[in-house]
C-alpha positions as CSV (number, residue, x, y, z in Angstrom):
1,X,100.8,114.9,116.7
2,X,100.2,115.9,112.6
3,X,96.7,114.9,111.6
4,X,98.1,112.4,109.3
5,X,99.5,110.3,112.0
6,X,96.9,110.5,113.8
7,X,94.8,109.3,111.0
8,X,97.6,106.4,110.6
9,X,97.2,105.5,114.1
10,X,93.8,105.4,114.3
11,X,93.7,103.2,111.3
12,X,96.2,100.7,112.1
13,X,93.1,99.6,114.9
14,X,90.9,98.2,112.3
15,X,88.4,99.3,114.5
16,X,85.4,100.1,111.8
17,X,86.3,103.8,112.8
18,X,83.2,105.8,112.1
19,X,83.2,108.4,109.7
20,X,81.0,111.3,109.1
21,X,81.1,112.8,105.2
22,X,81.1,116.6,104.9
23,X,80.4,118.9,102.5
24,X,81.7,121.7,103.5
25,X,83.4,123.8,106.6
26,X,80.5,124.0,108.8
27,X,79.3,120.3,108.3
28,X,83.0,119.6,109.3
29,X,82.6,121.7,112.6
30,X,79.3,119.5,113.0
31,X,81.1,116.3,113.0
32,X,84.3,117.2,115.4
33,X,81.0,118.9,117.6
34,X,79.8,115.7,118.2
35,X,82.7,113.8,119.1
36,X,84.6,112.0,115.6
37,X,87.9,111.9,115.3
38,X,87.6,112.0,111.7
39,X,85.9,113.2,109.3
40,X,85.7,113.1,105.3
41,X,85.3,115.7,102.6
42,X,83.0,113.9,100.1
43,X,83.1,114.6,96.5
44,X,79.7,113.6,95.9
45,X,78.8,116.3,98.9
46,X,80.9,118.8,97.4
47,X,79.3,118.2,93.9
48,X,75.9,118.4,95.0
49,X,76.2,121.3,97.7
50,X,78.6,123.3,95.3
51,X,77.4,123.0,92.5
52,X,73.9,121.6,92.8
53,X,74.9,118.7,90.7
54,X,74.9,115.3,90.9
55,X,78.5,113.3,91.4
56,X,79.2,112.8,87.6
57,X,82.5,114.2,87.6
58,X,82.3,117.8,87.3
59,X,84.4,119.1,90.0
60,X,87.8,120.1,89.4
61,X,91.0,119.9,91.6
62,X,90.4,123.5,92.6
63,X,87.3,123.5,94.3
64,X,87.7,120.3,96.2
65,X,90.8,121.8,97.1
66,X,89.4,125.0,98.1
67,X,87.0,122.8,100.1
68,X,89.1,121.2,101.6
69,X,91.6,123.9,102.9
70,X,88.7,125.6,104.4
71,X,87.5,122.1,106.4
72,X,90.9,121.5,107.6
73,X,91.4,125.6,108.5
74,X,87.7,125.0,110.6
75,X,88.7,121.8,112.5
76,X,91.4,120.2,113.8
77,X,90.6,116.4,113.6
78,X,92.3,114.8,110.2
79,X,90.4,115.4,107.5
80,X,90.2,112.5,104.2
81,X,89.2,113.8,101.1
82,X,87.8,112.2,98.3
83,X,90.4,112.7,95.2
84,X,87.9,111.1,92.7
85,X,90.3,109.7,89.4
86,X,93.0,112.2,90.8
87,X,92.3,114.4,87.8
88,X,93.9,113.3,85.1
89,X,96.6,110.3,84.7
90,X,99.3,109.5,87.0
91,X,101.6,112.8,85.8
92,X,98.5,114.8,87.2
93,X,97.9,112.8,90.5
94,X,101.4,114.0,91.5
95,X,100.2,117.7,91.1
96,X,96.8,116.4,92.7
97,X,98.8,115.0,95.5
98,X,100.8,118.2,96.4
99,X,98.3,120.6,96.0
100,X,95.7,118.2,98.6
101,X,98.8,118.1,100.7
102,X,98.9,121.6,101.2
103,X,95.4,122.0,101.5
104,X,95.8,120.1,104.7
105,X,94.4,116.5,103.9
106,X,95.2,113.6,106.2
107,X,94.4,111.2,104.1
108,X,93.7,111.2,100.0
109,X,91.3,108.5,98.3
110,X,91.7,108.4,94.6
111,X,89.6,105.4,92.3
112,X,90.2,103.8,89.6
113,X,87.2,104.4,87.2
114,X,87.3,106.1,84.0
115,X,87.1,109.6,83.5
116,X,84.4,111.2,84.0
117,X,83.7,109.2,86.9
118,X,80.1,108.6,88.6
119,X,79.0,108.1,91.9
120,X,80.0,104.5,93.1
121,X,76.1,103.4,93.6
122,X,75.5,104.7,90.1
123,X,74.7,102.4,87.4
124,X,77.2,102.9,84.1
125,X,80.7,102.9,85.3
126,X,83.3,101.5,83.9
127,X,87.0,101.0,85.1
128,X,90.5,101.9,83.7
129,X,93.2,99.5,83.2
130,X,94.4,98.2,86.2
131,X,97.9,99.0,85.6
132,X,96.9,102.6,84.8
133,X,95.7,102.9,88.4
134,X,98.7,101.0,89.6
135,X,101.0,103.8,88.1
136,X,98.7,106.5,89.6
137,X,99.1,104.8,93.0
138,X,103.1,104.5,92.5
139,X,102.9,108.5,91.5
140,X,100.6,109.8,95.0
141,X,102.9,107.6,97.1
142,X,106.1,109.0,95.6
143,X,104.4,112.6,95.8
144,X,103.4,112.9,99.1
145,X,106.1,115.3,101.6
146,X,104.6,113.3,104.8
147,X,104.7,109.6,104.5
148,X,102.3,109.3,106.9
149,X,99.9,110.8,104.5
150,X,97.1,108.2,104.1
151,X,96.5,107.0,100.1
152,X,93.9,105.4,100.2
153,X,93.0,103.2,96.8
154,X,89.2,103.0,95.8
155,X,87.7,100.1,93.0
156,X,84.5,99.9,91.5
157,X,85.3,96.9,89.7
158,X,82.5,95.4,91.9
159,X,79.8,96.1,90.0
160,X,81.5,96.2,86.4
161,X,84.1,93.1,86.6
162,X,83.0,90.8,89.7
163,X,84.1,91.0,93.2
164,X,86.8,88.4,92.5
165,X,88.2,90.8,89.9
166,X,87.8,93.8,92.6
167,X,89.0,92.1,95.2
168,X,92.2,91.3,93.0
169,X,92.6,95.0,91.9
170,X,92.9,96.1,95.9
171,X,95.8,93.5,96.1
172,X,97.7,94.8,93.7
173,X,97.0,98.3,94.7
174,X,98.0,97.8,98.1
175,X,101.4,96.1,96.8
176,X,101.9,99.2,95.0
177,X,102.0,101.1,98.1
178,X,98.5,102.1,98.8
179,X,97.9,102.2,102.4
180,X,94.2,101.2,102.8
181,X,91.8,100.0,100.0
182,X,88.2,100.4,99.5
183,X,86.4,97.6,97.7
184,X,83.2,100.0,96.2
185,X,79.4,99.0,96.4
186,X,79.8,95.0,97.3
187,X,76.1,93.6,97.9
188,X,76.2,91.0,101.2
189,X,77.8,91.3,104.5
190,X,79.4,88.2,102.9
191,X,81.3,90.1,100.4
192,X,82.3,92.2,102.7
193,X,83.9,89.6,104.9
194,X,85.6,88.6,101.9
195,X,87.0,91.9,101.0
196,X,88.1,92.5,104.6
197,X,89.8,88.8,105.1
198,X,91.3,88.7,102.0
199,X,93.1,92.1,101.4
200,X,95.4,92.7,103.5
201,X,96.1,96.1,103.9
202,X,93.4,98.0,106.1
203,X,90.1,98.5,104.4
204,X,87.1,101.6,103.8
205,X,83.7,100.5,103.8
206,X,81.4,103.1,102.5
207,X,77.7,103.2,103.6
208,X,75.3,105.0,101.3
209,X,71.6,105.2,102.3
210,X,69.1,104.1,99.5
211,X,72.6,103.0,98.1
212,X,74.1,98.9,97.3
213,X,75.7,97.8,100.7
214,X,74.0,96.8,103.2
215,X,75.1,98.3,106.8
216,X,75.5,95.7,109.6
217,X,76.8,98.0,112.0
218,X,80.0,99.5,113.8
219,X,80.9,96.4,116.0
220,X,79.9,93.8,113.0
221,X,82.6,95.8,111.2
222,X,85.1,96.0,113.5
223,X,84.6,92.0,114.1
224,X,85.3,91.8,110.1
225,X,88.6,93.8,110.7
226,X,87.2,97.2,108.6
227,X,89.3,99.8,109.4
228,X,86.9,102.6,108.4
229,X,83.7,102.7,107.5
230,X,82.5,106.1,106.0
231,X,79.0,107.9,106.1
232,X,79.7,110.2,103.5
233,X,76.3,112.0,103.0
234,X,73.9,110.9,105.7
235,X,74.5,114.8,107.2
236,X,73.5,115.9,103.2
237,X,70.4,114.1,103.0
238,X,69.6,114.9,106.5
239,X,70.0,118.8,105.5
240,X,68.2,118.8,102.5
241,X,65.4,116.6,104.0
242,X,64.9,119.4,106.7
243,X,65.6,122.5,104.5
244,X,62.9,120.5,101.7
245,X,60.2,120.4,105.1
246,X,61.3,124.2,106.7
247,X,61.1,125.6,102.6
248,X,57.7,124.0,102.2
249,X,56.2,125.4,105.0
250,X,57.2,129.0,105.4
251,X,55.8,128.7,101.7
252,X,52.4,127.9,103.1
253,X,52.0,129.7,106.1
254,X,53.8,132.8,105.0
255,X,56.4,132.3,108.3
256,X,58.5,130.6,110.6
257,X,55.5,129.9,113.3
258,X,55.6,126.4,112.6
259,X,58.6,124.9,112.3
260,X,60.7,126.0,115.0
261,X,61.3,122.4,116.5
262,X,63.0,121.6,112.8
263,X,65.5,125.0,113.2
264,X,68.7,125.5,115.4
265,X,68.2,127.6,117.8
266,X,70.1,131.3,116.6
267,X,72.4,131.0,119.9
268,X,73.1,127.2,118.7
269,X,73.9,128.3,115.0
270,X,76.4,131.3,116.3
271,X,78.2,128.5,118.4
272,X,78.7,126.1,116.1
273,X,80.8,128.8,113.9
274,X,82.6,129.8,117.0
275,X,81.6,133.1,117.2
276,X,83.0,133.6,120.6
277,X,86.6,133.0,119.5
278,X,86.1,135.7,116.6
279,X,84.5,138.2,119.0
280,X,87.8,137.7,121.6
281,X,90.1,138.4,118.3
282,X,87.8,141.1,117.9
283,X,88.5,142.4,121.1
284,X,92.0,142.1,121.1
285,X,92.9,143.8,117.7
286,X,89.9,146.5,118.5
287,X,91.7,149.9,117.6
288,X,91.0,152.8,120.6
């Protein structure tokens, strides 16, 4: 079965899927490791990891692309990627579209704030016209070679128009052919009930730590009819957390005495690249 209808299947439960955000192949390999079925390339990962920025809007359509091919080459669950504005206006979403398409994506979210964007838990975003984002909706769906190709549609009009307003957005992207919408940064379980009984098309909840929305749990959003809800960089803060601690110390104590119990193991960090399956290719091309 093609990782888009998987990811279509897998949806259509609306069963608060869990979803781990990466950054970057190896984070990916993490996640499919441990037993997801999905996992998402997250911009603000990207941006931070890649370029040691924050999620402001500096990445381009290549790197995330780049990114991404390299994910989807590493695993073989689907793999959602975080579009941002789709770079540009709706003319450039259909390049965007195609060119994530080929990078392997099973699923694209694109949003409808202004360019340059900012993280969703940022304060200072604004939001274009809705039917701007309409037309860019109308131009992925058209652009897409698999229709099974998840488009997902992303507003932040929460925190710059009202949740009513937001709320109203989703509707109209999902009559435009958006396949799942994602209601950014409400503030209450409450509005999330809202969001999830009143769209109609499956919905994304996104669950930042230190971030706006509070995070009831998996079956709380499953009982709300949440067809994903995304993690997108718990495995980033965990990583720089650690490094941060492992940094700090050799720094002190001059070496690694202390901190094994923080480190992989080297055997662990050679399987979680697959190593083995490169030394067998190694073996079977080696030259007499």
């Amino acid at each position: 079965m093609r990782s888009t209808t998987k990811l279509k299947n897998l949806v259509a439960e609306r069963q608060a899927l869990t979803v781990p955000g990466a950054a970057n192949a190896l984070f990916a390999r993490v996640v499919e490791e441990v037993g997801y079925p999905v996992v998402y390339a997250t911009g603000a990962g990207i941006a931070n990891m890649h370029l040691g920025a924050p999620d402001i809007g500096l990445t381009t359509l290549t790197e995330v692309a780049a990114t991404l091919a390299a994910m989807s080459d590493a695993v073989s669950i689907p793999v959602i990627v975080d579009a941002d504005t789709g770079f540009g206006n709706p003319v450039n979403m259909v390049h965007t579209i195609r060119v994530l398409e080929r990078a392997g994506a099973a699923g694209v979210q694109i949003e409808d704030q202004v360019f340059p964007k900012k993280c969703g838990h940022f304060a200072g975003k604004d939001v274009i016209h809705p039917e701007e984002m309409i037309q860019k909706i109308k131009a992925a769906v058209d652009s897409r070679h698999d229709a099974d190709l998840q488009i997902i549609a992303r507003t932040d009009a929460r925190a710059v128009e009202g949740l009513d307003r937001a709320i109203e957005r989703a509707q109209r992207f999902a009559e435009a052919g958006a396949d799942l919408t994602f209601v950014e940064a409400p503030l209450s379980v409450e509005e999330l009930g809202r969001i999830a009984s009143e769209i109609a098309v499956p919905q994304v909840a996104n669950i930042v730590y230190g971030g706006h929305t509070p995070d009831p749990g998996r079956a709380a959003f499953a009982k709300m009819g949440f067809a994903i809800v995304l993690y997108a960089n718990a495995g980033l803060q965990a990583a720089l957390h650690a490094c941060t601690q492992v940094y700090s110390r050799l720094k002190a104590d001059g070496s690694l005495a202390n901190v094994g119990d923080m480190l992989a193991s080297f055997e662990n960090r050679q399987k979680a690249v697959d190593k083995d399956c490169w030394d067998a290719l190694e073996s079977k091309y080696h030259v007499p």
